[in-house]
PAZAPA-4460 file (N, C-alpha, C; in steps of 0.05 Angstrom, whole numbers, plus 32768, in hexadecimal, padded with zeros to 4 digits):
% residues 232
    n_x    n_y    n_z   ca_x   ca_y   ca_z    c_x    c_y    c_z   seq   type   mol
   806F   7FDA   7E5B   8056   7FCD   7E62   8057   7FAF   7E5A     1      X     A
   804E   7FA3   7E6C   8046   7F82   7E67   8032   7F7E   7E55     2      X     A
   803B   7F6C   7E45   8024   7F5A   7E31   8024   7F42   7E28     3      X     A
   8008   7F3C   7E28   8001   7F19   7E23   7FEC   7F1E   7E08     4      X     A
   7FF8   7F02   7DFB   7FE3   7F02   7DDD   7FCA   7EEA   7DE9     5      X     A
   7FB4   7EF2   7DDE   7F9A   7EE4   7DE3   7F91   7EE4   7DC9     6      X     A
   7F7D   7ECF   7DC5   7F6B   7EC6   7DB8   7F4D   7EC5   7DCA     7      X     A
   7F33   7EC8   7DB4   7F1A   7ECE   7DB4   7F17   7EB1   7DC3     8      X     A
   7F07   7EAE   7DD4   7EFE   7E93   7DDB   7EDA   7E88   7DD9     9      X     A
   7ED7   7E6D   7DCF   7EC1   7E71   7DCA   7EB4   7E64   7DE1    10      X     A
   7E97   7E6B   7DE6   7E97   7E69   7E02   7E87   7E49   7E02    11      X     A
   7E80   7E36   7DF0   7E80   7E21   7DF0   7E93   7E0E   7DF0    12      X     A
   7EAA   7E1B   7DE9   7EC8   7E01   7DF6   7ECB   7E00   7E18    13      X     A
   7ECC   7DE4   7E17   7ECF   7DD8   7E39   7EEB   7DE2   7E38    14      X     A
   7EE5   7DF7   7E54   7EFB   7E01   7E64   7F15   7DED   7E62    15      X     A
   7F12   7DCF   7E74   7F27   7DB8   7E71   7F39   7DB9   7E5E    16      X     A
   7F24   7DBA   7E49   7F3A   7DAF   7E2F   7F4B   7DC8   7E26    17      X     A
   7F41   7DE5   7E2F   7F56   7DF4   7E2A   7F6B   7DF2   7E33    18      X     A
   7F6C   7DF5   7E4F   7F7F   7DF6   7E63   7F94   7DD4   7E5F    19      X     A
   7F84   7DC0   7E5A   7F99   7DA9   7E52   7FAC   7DB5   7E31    20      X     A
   7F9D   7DC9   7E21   7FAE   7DCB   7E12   7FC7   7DE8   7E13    21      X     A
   7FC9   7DF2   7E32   7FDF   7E00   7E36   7FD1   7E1B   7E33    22      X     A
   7FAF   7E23   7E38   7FA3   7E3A   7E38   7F9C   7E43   7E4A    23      X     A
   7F92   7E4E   7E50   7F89   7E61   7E6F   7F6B   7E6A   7E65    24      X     A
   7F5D   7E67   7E6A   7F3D   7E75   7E63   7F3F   7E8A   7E7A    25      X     A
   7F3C   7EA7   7E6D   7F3E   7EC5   7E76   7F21   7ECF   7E70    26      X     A
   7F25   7EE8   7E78   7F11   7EF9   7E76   7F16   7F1B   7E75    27      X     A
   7F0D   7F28   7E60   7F12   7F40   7E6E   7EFA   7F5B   7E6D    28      X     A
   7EF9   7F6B   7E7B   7EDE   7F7A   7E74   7EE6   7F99   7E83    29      X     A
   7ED5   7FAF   7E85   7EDB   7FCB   7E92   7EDD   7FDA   7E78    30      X     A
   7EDF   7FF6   7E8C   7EE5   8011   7E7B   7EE2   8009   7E56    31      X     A
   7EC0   800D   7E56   7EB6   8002   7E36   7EBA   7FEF   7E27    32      X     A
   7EC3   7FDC   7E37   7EBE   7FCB   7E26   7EB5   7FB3   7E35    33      X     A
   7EA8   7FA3   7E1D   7E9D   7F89   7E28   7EA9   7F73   7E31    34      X     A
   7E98   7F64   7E41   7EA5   7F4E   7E4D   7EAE   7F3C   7E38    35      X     A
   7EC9   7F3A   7E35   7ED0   7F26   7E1E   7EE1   7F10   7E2C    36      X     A
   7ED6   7EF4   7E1A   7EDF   7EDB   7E28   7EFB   7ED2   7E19    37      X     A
   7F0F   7ED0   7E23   7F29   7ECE   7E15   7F36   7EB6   7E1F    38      X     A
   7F4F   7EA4   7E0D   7F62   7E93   7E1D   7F85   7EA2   7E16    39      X     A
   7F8E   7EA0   7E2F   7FAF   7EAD   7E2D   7FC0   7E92   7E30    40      X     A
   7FDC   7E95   7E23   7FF5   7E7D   7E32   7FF3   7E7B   7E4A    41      X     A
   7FED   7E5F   7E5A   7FEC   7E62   7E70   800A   7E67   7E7A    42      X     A
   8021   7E5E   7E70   8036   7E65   7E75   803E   7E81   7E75    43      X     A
   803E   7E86   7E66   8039   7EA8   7E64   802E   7EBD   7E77    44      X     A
   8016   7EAE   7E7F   8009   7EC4   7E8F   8016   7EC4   7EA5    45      X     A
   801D   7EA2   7EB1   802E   7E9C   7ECD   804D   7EB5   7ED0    46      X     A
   8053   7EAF   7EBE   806B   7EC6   7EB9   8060   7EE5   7EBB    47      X     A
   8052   7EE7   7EAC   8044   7F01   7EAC   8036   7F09   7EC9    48      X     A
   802B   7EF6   7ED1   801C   7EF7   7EF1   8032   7EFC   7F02    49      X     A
   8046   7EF5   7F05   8061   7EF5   7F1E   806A   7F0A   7F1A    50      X     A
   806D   7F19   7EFC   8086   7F30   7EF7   806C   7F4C   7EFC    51      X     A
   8053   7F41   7EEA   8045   7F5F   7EF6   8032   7F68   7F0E    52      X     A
   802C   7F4A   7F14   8018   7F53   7F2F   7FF9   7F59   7F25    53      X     A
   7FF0   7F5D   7F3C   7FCE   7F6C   7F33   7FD2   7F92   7F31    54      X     A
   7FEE   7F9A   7F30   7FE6   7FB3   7F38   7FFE   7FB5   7F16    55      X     A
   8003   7FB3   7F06   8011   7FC1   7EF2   8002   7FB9   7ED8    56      X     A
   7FF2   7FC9   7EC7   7FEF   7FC9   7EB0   7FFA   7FB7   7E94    57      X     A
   7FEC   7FA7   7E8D   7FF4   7F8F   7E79   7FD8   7F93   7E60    58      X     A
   7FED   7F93   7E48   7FD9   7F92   7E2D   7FCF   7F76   7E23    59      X     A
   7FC1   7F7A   7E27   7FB4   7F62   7E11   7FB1   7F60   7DF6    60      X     A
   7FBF   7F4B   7DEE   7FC0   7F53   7DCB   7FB0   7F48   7DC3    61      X     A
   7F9C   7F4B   7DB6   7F85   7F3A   7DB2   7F7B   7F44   7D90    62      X     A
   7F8C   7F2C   7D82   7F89   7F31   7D61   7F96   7F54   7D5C    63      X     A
   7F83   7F61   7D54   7F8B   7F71   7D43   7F86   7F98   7D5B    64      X     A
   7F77   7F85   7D76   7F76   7F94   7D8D   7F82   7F92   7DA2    65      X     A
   7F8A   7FA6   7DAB   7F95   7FA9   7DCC   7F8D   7FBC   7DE0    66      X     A
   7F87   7FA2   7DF3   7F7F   7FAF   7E10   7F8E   7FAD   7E23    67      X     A
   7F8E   7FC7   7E28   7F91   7FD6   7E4B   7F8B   7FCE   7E60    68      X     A
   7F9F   7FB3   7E74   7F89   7FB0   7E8E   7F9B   7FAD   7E9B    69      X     A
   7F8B   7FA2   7EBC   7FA0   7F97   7ECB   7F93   7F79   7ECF    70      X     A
   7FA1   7F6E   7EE3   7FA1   7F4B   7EE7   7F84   7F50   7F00    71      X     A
   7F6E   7F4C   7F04   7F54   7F5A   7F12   7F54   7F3E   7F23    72      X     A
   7F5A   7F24   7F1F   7F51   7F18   7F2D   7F57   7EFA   7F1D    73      X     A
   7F68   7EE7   7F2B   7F76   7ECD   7F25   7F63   7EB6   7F31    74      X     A
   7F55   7E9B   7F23   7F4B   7E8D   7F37   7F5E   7E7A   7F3A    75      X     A
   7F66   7E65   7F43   7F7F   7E4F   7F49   7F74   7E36   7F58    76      X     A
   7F83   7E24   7F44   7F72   7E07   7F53   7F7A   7E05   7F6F    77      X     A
   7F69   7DF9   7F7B   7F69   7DF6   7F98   7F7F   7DE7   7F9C    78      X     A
   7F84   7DD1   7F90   7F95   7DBD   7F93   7FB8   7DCD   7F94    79      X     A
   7FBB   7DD2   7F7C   7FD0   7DD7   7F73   7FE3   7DF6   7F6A    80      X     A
   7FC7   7E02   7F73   7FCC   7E22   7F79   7FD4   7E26   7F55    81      X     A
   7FCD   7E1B   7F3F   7FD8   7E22   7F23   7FB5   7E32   7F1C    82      X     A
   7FC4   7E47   7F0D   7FAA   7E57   7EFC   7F99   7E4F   7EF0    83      X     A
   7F7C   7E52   7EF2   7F67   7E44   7EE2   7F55   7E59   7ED8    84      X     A
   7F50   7E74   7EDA   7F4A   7E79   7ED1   7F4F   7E9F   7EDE    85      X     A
   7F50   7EB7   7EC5   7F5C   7ECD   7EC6   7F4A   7EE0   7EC7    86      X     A
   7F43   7EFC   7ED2   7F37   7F0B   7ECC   7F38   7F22   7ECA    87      X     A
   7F40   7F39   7EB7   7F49   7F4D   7EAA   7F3E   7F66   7EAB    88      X     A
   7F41   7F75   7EBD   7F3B   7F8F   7EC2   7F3E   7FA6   7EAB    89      X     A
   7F2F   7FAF   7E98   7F3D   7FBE   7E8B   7F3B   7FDC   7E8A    90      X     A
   7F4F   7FEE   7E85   7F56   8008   7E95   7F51   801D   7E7F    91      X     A
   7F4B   802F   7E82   7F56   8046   7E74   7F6D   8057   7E7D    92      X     A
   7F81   8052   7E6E   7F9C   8063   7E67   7F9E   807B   7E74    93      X     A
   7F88   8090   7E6F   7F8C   80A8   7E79   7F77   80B0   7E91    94      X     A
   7F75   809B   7E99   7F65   80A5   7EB7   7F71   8089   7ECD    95      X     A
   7F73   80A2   7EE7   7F7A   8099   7EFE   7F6B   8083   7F08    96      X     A
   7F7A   806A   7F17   7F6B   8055   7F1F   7F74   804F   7F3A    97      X     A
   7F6B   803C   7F4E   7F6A   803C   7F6D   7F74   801D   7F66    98      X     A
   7F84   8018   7F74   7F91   8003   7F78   7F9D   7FF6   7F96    99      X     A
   7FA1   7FE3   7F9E   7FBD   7FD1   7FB4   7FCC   7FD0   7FA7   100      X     A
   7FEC   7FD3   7FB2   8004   7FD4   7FA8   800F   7FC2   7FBE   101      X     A
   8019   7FB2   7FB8   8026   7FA0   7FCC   8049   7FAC   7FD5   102      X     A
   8048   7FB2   7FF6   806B   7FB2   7FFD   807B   7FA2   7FFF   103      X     A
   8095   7FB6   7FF5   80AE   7F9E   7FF8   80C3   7FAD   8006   104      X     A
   80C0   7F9D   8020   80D1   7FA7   8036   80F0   7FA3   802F   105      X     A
   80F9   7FB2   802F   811F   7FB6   802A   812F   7FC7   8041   106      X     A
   8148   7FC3   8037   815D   7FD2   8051   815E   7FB7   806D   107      X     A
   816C   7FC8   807C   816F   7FBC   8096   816E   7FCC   80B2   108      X     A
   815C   7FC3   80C3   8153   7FD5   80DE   8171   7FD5   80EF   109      X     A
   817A   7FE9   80F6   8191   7FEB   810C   8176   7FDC   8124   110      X     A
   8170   7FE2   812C   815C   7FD8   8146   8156   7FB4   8143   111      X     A
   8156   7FB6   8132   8151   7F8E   8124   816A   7F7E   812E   112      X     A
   8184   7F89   811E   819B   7F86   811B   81AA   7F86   8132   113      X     A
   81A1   7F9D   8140   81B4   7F95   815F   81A2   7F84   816F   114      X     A
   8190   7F84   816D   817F   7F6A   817C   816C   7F81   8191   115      X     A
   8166   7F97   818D   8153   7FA8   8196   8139   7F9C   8197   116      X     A
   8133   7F94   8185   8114   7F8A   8180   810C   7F7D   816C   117      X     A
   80F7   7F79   8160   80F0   7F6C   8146   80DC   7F78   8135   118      X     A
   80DE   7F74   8117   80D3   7F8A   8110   80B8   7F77   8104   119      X     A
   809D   7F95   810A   8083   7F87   8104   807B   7F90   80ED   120      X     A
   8072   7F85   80DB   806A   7F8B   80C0   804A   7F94   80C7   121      X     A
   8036   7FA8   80C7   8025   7FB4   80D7   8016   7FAA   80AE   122      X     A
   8016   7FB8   8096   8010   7FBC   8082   8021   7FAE   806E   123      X     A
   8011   7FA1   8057   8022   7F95   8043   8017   7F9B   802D   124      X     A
   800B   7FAF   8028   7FFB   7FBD   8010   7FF3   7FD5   801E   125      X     A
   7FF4   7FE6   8006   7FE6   8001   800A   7FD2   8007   7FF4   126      X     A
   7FBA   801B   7FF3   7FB6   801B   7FDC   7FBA   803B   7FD2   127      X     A
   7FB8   8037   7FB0   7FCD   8053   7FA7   7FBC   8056   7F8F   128      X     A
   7FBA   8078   7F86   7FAD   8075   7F6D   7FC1   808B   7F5B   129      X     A
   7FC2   807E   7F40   7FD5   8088   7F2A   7FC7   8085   7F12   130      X     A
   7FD9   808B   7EFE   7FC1   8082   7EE4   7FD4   8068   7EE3   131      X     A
   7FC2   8059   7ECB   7FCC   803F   7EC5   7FEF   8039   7EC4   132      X     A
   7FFB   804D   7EAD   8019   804C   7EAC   8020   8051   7EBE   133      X     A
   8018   8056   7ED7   802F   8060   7EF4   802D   8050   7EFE   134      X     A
   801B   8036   7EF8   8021   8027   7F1D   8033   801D   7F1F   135      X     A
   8036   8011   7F34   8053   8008   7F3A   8054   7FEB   7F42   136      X     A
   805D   7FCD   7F3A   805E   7FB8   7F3C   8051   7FB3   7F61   137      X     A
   806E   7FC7   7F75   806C   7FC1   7F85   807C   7FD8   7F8F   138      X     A
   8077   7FE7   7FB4   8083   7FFB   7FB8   809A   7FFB   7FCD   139      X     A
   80A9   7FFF   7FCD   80C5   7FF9   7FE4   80BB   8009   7FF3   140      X     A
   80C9   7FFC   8013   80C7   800D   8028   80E4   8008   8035   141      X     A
   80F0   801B   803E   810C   8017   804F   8101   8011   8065   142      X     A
   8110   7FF7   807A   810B   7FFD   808D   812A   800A   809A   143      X     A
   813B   8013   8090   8154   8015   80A4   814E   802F   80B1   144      X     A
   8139   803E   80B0   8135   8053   80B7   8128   804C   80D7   145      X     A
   8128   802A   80DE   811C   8020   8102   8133   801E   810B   146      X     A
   813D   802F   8115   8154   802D   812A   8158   8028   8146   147      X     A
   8135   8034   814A   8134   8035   816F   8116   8024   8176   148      X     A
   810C   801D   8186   80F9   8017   8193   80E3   8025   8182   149      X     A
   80ED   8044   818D   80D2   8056   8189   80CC   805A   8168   150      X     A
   80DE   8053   8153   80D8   8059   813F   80CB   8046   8130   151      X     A
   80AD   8054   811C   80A9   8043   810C   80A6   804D   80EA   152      X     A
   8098   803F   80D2   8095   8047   80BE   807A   804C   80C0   153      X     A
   806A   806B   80B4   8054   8067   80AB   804F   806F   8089   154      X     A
   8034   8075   8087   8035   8075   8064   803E   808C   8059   155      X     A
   8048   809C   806D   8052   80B4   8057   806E   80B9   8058   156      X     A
   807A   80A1   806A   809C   809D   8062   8096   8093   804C   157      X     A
   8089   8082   8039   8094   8077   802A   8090   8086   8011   158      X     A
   80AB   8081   7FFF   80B2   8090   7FE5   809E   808E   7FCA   159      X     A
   808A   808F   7FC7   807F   8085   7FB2   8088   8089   7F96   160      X     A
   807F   8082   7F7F   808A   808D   7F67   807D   80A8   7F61   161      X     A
   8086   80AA   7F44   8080   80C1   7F33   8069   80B6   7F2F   162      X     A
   804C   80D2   7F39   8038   80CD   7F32   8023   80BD   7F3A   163      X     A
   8030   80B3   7F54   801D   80A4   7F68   8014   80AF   7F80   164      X     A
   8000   80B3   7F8E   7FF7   80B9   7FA8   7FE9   80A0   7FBA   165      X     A
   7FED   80A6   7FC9   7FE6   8091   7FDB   7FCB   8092   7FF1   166      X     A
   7FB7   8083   7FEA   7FA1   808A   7FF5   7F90   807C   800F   167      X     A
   7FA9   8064   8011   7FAB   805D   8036   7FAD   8078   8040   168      X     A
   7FAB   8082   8060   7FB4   808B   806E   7FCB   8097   8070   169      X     A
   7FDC   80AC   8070   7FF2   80B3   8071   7FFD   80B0   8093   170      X     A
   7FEC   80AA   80A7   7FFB   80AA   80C0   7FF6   8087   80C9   171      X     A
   7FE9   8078   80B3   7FE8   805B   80AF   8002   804F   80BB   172      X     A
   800B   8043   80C8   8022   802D   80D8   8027   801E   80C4   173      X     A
   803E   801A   80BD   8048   8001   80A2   8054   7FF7   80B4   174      X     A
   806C   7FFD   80C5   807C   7FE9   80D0   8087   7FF3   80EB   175      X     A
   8094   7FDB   80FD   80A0   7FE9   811C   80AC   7FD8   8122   176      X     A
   80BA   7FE1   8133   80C9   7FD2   8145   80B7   7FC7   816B   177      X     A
   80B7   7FB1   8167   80AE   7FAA   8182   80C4   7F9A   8194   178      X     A
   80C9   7F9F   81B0   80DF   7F94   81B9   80E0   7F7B   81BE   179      X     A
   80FA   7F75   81C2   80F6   7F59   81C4   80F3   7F45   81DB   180      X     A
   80E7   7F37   81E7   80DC   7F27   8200   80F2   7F0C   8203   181      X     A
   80FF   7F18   8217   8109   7EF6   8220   80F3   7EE2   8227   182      X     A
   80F3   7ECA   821C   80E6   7EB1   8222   80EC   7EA7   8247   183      X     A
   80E1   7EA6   8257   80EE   7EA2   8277   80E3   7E80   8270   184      X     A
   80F7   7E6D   827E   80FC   7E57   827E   80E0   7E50   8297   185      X     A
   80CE   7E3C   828E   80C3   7E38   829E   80D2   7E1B   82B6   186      X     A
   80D2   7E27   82CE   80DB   7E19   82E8   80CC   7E08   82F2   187      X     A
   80D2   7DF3   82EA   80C1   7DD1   82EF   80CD   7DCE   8319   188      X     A
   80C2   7DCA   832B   80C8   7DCA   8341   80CD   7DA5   833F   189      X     A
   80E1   7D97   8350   80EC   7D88   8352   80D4   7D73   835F   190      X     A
   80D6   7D5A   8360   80C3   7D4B   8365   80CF   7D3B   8381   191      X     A
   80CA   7D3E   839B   80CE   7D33   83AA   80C2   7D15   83B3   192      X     A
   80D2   7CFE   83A4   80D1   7CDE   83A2   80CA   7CD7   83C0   193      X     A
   80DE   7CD8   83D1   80D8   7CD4   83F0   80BD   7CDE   83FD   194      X     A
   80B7   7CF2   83F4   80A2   7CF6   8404   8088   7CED   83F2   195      X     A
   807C   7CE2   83DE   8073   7CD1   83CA   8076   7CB9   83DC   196      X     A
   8087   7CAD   83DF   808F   7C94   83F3   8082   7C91   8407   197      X     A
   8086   7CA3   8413   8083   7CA3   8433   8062   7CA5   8439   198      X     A
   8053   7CB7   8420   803B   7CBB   841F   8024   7CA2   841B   199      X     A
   8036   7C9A   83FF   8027   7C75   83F8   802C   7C63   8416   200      X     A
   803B   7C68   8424   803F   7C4D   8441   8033   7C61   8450   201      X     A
   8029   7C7A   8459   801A   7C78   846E   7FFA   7C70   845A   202      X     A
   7FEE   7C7A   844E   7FDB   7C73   8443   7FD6   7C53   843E   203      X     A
   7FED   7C40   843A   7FE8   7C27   8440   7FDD   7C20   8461   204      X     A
   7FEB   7C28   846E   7FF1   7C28   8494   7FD3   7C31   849A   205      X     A
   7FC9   7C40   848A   7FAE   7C45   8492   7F99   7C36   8485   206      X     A
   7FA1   7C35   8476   7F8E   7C16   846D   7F88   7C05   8480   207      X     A
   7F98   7BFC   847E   7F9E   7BE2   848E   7F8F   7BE9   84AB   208      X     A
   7F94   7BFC   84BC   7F8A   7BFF   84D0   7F71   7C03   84CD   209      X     A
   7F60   7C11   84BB   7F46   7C0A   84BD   7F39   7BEC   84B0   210      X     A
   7F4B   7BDD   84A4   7F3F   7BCB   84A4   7F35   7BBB   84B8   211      X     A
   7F51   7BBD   84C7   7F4F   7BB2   84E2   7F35   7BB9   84F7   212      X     A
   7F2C   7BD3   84F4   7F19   7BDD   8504   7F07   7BCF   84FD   213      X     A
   7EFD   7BD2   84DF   7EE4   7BC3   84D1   7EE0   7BA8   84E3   214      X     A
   7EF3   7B95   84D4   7EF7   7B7F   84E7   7EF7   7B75   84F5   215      X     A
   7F08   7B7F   850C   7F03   7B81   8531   7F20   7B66   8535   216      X     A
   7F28   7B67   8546   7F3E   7B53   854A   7F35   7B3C   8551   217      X     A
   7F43   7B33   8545   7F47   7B10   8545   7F45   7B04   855E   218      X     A
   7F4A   7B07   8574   7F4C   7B08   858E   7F3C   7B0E   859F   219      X     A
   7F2B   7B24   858F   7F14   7B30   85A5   7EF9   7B15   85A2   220      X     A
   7EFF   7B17   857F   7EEB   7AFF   8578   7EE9   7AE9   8589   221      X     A
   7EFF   7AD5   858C   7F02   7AC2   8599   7EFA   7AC0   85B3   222      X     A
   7F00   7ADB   85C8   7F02   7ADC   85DE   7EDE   7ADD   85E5   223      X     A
   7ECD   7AE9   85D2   7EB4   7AF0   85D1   7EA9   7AD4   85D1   224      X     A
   7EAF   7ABA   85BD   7E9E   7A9F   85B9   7EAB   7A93   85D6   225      X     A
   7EBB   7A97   85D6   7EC0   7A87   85F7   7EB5   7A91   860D   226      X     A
   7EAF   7AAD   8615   7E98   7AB3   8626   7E7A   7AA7   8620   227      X     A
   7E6F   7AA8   8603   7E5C   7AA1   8605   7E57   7A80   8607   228      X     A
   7E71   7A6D   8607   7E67   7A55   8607   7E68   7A4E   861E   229      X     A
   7E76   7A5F   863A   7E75   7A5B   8655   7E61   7A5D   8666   230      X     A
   7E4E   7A76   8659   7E2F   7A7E   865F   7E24   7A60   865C   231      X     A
   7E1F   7A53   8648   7E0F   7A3C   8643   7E17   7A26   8652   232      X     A
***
């Protein structure tokens, strides 16, 4: 079992100045006992947080007492994703508790491998209930058992430990193979320049000719003032 030493915290010290002096302001409360306000190594816990998860059982040593819990809930600065503050689920030993267990996909798909398909991760947690000493960090799943198209994993391939049951779905989809899609090249059709050309000069050619209409010829004009100055 995992354990971290804590101290009593008093609830008039500014949070800040703990955490500038290498503390973590925690919390822990459940199964009889009270909500108590605590600070852990923040170093410590970071280590402790990666190796046990929210799902494995960690004591708290706290003076001359120790508690039973799990990790219930991490808050983390926005900025910098570092711990700011902890909150401590605490368990009783001899009774069963409901939990997420996070998977860790292992092996290798023959179907992956020859280039059959690609494999879909459907589930990345299950949830499982054990007593406190049984849980399990995290639960393997083989996939080398996807060989074909048609095959997939559901929750009752997978091996659990001693003392665990699993209270997802047993015909629940963890994982499959889906085939794989050639990308088809999209076909740009060629741009014919000449006929672009040929289009801009008649559309000029027509211009022009109705200008001409607008206008009336140069000629007709002329021919028109010289009739009328013969009348007079």
């Amino acid at each position: 079992m995992f354990t971290i030493n804590a101290k009593r915290r008093d609830q008039g010290i500014d949070l800040d100045v703990i955490r500038k002096e290498g503390e973590l302001p925690a919390v822990f409360y459940g199964t009889g006992k009270a909500s108590t306000s605590i600070t852990i190594p923040t170093a410590a816990f970071k280590k402790l947080w990666r190796e046990a998860g929210e799902s494995s059982t960690i004591k708290i040593s706290l003076e001359k007492d120790n508690v039973d819990a799990l990790i219930h809930e991490v808050q983390v600065h926005p900025v910098t994703s570092e711990p700011i503050h902890v909150d401590f689920l605490v368990v009783d030993m001899n009774k069963k508790i409901k939990v997420k267990v996070p998977l860790e996909f292992e092996g290798i798909s023959d179907a992956v491998k020859n280039g059959l398909g690609n494999l879909v991760k459907v589930l990345f947690e299950i949830e499982i209930e054990a007593l406190p000493k049984d849980l399990p960090h995290d639960i393997a799943v083989d996939i080398s058992k996807l060989k074909t198209l048609e095959n997939n994993i559901v929750v009752s391939d997978i091996k659990l430990p001693n003392g665990v049951v699993a209270i997802t779905g047993a015909n629940e989809v963890v994982a499959s193979i889906v085939a794989q899609v050639e990308e088809k090249e999209e076909v740009v059709a060629p741009v014919d320049l000449s006929a672009i050309e040929v289009e801009k000069k008649g559309k000029k050619e027509e211009e022009g000719e109705t200008k001409s209409a607008e206008g009336g010829s140069p000629d007709a004009s002329t021919e028109a003032s010289r009739e009328k100055s013969e009348k007079k």
